[in-house]
C-alpha positions as CSV (number, residue, x, y, z in Angstrom):
1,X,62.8,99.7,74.5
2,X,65.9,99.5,72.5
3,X,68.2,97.0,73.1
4,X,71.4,96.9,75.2
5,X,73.9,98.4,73.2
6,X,77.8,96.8,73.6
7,X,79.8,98.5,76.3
8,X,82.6,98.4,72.9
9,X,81.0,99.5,70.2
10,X,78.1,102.0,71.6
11,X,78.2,106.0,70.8
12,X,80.1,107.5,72.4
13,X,82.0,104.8,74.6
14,X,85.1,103.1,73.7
15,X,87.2,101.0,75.6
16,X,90.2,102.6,75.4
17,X,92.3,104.7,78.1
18,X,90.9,107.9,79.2
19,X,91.4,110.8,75.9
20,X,94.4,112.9,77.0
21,X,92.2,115.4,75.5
22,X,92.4,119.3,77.9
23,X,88.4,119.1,77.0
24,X,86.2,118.2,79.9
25,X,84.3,115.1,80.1
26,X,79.8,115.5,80.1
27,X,78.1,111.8,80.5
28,X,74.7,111.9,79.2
29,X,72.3,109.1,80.8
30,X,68.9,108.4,79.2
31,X,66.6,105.5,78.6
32,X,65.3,107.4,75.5
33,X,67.6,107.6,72.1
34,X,66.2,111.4,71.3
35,X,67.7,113.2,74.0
36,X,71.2,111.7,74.0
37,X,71.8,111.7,70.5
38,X,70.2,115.6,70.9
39,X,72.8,116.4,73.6
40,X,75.6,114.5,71.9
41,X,74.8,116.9,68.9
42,X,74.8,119.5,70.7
43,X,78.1,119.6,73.3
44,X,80.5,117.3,71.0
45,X,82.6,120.4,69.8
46,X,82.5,121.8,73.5
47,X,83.3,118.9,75.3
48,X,84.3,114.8,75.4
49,X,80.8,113.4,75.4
50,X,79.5,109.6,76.9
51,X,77.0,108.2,75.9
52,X,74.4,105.4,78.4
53,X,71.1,104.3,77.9
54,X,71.0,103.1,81.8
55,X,72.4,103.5,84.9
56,X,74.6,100.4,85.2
57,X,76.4,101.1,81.7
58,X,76.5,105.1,83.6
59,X,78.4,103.8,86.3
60,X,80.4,101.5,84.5
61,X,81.9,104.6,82.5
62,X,82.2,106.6,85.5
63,X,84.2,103.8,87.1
64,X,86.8,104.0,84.0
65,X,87.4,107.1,83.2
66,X,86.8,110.5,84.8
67,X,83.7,112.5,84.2
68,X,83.0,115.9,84.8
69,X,79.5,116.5,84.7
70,X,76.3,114.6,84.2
71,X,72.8,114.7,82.9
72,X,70.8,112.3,84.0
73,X,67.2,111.4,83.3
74,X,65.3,110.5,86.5
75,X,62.9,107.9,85.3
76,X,64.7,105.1,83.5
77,X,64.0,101.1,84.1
78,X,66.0,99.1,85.9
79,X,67.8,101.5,88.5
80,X,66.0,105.1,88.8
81,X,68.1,108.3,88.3
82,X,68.1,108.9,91.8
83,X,69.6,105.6,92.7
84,X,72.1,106.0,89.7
85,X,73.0,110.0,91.8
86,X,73.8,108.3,95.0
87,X,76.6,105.9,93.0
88,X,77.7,108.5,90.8
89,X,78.5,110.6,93.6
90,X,80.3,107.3,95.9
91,X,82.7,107.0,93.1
92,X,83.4,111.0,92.5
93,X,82.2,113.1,95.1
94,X,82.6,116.3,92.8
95,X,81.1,115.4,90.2
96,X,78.0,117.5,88.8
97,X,74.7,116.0,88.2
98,X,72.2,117.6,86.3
99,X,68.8,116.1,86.4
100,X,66.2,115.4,83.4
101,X,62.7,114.6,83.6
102,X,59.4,114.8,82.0
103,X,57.7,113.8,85.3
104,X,58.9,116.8,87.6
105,X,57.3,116.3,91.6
106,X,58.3,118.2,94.6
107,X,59.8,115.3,96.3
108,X,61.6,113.8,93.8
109,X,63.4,117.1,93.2
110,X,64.2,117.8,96.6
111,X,65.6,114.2,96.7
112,X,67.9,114.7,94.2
113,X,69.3,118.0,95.3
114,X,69.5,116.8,98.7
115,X,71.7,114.2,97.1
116,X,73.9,116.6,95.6
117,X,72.7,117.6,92.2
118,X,73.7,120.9,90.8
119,X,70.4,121.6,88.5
120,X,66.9,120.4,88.1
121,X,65.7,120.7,84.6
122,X,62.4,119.0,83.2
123,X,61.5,117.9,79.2
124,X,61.2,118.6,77.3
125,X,64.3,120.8,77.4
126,X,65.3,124.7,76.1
127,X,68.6,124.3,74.7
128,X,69.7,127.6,76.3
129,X,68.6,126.2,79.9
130,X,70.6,123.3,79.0
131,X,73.7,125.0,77.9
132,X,73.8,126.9,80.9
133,X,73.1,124.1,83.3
134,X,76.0,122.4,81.8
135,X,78.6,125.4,81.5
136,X,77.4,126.0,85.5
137,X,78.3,122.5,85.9
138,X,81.7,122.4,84.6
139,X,82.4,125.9,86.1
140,X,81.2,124.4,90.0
141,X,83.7,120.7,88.7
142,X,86.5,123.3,87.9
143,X,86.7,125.5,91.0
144,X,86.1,121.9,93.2
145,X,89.5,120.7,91.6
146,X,90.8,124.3,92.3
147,X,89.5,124.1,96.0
148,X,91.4,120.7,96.1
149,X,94.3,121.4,94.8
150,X,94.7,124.0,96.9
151,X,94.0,122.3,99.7
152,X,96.4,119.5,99.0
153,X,99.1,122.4,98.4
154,X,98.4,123.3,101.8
155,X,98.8,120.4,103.3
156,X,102.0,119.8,101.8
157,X,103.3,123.0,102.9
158,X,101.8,122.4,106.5
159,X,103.8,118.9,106.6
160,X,107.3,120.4,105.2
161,X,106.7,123.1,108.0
162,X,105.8,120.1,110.5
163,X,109.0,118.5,109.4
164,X,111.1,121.0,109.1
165,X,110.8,122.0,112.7
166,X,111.3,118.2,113.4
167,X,114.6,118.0,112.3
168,X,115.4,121.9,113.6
169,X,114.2,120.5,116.9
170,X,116.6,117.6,116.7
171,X,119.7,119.4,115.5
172,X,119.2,121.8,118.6
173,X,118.8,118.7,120.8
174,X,122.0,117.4,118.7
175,X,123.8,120.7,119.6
176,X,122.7,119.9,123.4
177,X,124.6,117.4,123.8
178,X,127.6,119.3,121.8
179,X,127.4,121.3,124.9
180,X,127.1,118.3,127.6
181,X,129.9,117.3,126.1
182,X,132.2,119.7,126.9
183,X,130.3,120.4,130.2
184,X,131.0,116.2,131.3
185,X,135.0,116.9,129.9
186,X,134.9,120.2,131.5
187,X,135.0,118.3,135.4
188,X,137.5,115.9,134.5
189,X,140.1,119.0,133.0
190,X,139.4,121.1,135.8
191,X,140.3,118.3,138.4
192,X,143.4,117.8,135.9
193,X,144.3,121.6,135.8
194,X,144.1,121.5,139.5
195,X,146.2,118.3,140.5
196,X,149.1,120.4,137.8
197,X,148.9,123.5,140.2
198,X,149.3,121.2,143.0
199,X,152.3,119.3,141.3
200,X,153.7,121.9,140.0
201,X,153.4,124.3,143.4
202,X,155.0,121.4,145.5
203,X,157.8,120.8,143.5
204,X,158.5,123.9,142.0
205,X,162.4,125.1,143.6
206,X,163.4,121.3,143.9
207,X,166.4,119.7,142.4
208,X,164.9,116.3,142.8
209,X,162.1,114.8,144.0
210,X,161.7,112.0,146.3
211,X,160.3,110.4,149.8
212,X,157.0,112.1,150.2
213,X,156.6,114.5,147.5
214,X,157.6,111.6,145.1
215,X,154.4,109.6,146.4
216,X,152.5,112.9,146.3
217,X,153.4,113.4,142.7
218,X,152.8,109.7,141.8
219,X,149.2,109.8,143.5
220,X,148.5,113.2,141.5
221,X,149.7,111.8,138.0
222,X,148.0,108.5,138.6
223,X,144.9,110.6,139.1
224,X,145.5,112.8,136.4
225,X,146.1,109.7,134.0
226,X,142.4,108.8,134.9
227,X,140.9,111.8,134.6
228,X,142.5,112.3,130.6
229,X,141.2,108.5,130.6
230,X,137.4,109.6,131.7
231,X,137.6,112.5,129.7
232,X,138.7,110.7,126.5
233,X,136.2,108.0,126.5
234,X,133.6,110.8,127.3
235,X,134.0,112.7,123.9
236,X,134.5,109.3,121.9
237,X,131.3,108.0,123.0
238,X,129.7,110.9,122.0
239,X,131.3,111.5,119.0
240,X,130.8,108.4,117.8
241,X,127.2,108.2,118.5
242,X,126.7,111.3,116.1
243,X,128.9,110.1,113.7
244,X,126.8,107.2,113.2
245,X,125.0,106.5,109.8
246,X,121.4,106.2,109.5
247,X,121.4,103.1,107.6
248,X,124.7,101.5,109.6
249,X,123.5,99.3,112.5
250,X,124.1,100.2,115.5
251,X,123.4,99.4,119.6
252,X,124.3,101.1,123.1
253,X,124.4,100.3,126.1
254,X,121.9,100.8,129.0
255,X,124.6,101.3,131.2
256,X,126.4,104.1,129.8
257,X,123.0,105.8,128.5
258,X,121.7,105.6,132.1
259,X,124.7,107.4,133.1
260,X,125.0,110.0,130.6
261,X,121.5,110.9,130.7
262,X,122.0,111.5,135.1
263,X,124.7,113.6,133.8
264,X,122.5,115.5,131.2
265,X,119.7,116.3,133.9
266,X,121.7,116.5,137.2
267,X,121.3,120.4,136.7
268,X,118.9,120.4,134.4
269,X,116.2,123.3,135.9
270,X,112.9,120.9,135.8
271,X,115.1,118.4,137.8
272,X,115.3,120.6,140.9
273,X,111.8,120.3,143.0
274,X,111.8,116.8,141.9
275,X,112.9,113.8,143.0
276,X,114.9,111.7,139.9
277,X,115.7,108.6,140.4
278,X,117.6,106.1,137.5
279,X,117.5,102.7,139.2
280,X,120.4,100.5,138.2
281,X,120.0,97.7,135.4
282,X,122.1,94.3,137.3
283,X,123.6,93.7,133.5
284,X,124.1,95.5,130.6
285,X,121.4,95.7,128.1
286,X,122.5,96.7,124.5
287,X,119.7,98.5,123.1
288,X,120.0,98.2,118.8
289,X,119.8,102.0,118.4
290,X,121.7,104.9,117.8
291,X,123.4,106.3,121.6
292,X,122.3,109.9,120.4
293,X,118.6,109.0,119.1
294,X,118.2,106.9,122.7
295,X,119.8,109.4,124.6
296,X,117.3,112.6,123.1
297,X,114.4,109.5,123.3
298,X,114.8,109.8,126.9
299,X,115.7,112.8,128.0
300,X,112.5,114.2,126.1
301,X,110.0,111.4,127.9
302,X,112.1,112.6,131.5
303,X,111.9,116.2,130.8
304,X,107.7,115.8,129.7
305,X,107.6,113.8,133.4
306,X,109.5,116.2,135.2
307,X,107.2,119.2,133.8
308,X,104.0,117.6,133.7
309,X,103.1,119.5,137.0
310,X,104.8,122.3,138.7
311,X,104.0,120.4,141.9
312,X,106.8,118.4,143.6
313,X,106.8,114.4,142.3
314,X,108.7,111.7,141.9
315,X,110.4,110.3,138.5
316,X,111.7,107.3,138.1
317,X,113.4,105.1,135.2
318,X,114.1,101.6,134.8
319,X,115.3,99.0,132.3
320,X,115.0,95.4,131.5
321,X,115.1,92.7,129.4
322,X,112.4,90.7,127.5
323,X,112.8,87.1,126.0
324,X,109.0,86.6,124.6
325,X,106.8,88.5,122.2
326,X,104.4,91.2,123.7
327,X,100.7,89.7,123.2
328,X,99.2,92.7,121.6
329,X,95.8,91.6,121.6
330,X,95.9,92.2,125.1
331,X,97.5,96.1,124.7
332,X,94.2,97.7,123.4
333,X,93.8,101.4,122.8
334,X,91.6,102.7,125.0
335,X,91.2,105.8,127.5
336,X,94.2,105.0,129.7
337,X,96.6,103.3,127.4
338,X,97.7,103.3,124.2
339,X,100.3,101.9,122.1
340,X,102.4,103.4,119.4
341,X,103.7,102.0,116.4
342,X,101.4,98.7,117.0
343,X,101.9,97.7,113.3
344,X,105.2,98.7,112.5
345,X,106.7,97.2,115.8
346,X,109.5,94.4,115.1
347,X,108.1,92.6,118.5
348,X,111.0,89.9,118.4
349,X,112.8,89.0,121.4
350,X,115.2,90.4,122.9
351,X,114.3,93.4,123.3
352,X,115.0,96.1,125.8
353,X,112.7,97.6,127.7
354,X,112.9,101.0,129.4
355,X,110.3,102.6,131.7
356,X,110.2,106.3,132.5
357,X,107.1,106.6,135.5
358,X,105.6,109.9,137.2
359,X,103.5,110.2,139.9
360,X,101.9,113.4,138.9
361,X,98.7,114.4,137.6
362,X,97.8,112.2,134.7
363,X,97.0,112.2,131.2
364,X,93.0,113.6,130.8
365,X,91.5,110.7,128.1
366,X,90.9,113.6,126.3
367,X,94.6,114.4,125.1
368,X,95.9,110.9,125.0
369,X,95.2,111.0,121.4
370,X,96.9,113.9,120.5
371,X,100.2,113.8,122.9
372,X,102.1,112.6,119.7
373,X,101.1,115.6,117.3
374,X,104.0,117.7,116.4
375,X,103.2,121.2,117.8
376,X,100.4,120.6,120.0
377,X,101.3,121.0,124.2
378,X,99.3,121.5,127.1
379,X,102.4,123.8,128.6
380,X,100.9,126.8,127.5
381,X,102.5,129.6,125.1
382,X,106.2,129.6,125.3
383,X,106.8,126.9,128.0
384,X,107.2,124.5,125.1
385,X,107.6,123.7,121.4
386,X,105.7,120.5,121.4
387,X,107.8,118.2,119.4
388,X,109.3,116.3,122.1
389,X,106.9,113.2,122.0
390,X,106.8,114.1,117.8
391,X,110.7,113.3,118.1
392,X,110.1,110.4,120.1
393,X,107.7,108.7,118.0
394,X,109.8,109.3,115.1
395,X,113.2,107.6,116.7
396,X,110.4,104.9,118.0
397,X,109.2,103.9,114.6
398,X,113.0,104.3,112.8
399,X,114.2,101.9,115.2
400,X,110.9,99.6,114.9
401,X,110.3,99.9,118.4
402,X,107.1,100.2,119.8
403,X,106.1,102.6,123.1
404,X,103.3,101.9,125.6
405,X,101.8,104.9,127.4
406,X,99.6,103.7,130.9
407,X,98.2,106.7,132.0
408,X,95.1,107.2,135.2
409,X,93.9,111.1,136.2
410,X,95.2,112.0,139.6
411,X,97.2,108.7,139.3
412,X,100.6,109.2,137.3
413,X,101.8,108.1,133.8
414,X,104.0,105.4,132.6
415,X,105.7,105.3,129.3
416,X,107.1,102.3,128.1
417,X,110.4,102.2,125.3
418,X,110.4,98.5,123.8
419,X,113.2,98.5,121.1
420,X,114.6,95.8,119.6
421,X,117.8,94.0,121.4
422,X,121.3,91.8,121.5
């Protein structure tokens, strides 16, 4: 047995970075000195070629640098060929073993391939066997990378799609409340155009106005100043939750979101064969969020309550406020509960927390799991997009919030908004 050559100054083995050579990489492993010098001689114009007289100096170049294809002798001291397969293939799933022996058996054989060698081939070898074993190799190692690489493409493409449709979803939702916009300034400029008619009708052919149509006109101006008041603060509020940065920090307040969102859903069509109720918070809670991002937060977890059976049920949101850290440990994942964004949630106190329950039908264990995947709904073709809860867990982890969903078949659902407060 020769001995141990250094892992420096071997054949074939330097110490240096991987070559930045286009030429693939073989790895030649065998106990004897005849056949790797052989197959050095015979592949080093064709390809990059390592040299290892065991398997732990094998997986030690394997483990620095990438290789493409192997031969490996089967019967070598210390760790067998076999063993040295299973490793080879833990570090680089594709890459191609071809196996060498002089001792062929059955089981052996069977071994390897079942392992996931490319080639059995015994000694001692014909060169054109050899050569082909190896150019089958490299040709399996390139369309593997090619498989890959495609795949990976894919995946991209499949995310930028996933995203894409993300923020499309959130600039119509954005666009939504454009439009309750002018719908909640609509009411206060019709009740303003009418108290004019009514103004304008009752003094219309008067020289002067005084006694009762005085007190009349100061009643309807007084009203109309509070209507351009109401109607004012609507459009700022709004206008000023979309005009917020990303990066600026922001908060809202329960109060007005509670209101807005009533205003959002009073005629909202899943809204009608229910029963809604938004139970009043006894102070303020200021929520550190953007209005808009809260606001489409929860009128997609009310809408997914409202239409999670076309049976009549009840809905019902509440807020509070928390002063000590959620114990996590006692939140586990499991077939009725789950908790989102568990590592990336802030968890300090304050913190607001908003509840949005149903008393429907319940989340199967099933589908838990998956609620949060963009595109995937239980509504059936065209009855929904399936981004809603995608959207939600997106503001949710922006705003390092965290959301608890308590679910029981033939029960109901609860999901619970923490987010971080003031």
């Amino acid at each position: 047995m020769l001995p141990a050559p250094d892992l420096e100054s071997a054949p074939g083995i330097t110490g240096a970075p991987p070559t930045c050579s286009d030429r693939r990489t073989l790895l030649v492993v065998d106990d004897e000195s005849g056949p790797r010098q052989s197959l050095h001689m015979v592949f080093k114009e064709d390809y990059e070629v390592l040299l290892a007289e065991g398997g732990a100096q094998a997986l030690e170049l394997a483990r620095r640098q990438r290789v493409d294809a192997v031969v490996l002798d089967i019967r070598m001291p210390g760790m067998t060929g076999v063993e040295v397969l299973a490793k080879l293939k833990e570090i680089d799933p594709n890459v191609e073993v071809i196996m060498l022996t002089a001792y062929e058996t059955i089981d052996t054989a069977r071994q390897a391939l079942r392992l996931g060698a490319c080639d059995y081939l015994t000694k001692p070898f014909d060169l054109a066997a050899m050569r082909a074993a190896v150019a089958t190799a490299m040709t399996r190692r390139t369309i593997a990378e090619e498989v890959q690489a495609n795949s990976r493409r894919l995946h991209e493409l499949q995310e930028s799609l996933r995203q894409q449709q993300l923020q499309s979803e959130i600039a119509r939702t954005k666009n939504e409340i454009y439009a309750s916009v002018v719908h909640d300034i609509n009411g206060p400029l019709t009740i303003i155009a009418g108290f004019a008619e009514i103004i304008n009708q009752h003094i219309a052919g008067m020289s002067c106005v005084e006694g009762e149509s005085l007190e009349l006109v100061k009643d309807r101006l007084a009203r109309i100043g509070r209507q351009v008041t109401n109607a004012s603060e609507i459009s700022q509020r709004y206008l000023s939750f979309l005009r917020k940065q990303p990066t600026e920090k922001v908060s809202v307040g329960t109060k007005t979101v509670f209101g807005d969102l009533m205003e959002l859903l009073r005629f909202h069509p899943s809204s009608q064969r229910q029963r809604l109720t938004i139970l009043p918070v006894e102070e303020d809670l200021f929520a550190e969020i953007n209005g808009t991002e809260l606001i489409q937060l929860l009128l997609n977890l009310t809408i997914n309550a409202l239409q999670c059976t076309t049976e009549p049920h009840e809905v019902e949101i509440h807020g509070r406020r928390l002063m000590a850290p959620l114990e996590l440990d006692r939140v586990p994942d499991g077939p009725e509960n789950f908790l989102l964004n568990r590592d990336g949630f802030a968890n300090c106190p304050p913190m607001v927390v908003i509840s949005v329950r149903d008393n429907g039908p319940g989340i199967p264990p099933e589908v838990l799991p998956k609620i949060f995947e963009a595109g995937f709904t239980t509504k059936g073709e065209r009855k929904g997009t399936g981004l809603g809860l995608a959207i939600v867990q997106r503001f949710i982890r922006e705003s390092r919030g965290a959301l608890h969903v308590q679910t029981r078949v033939g029960t109901g659902t609860t999901f619970t908004v923490y987010l971080p407060g003031k």
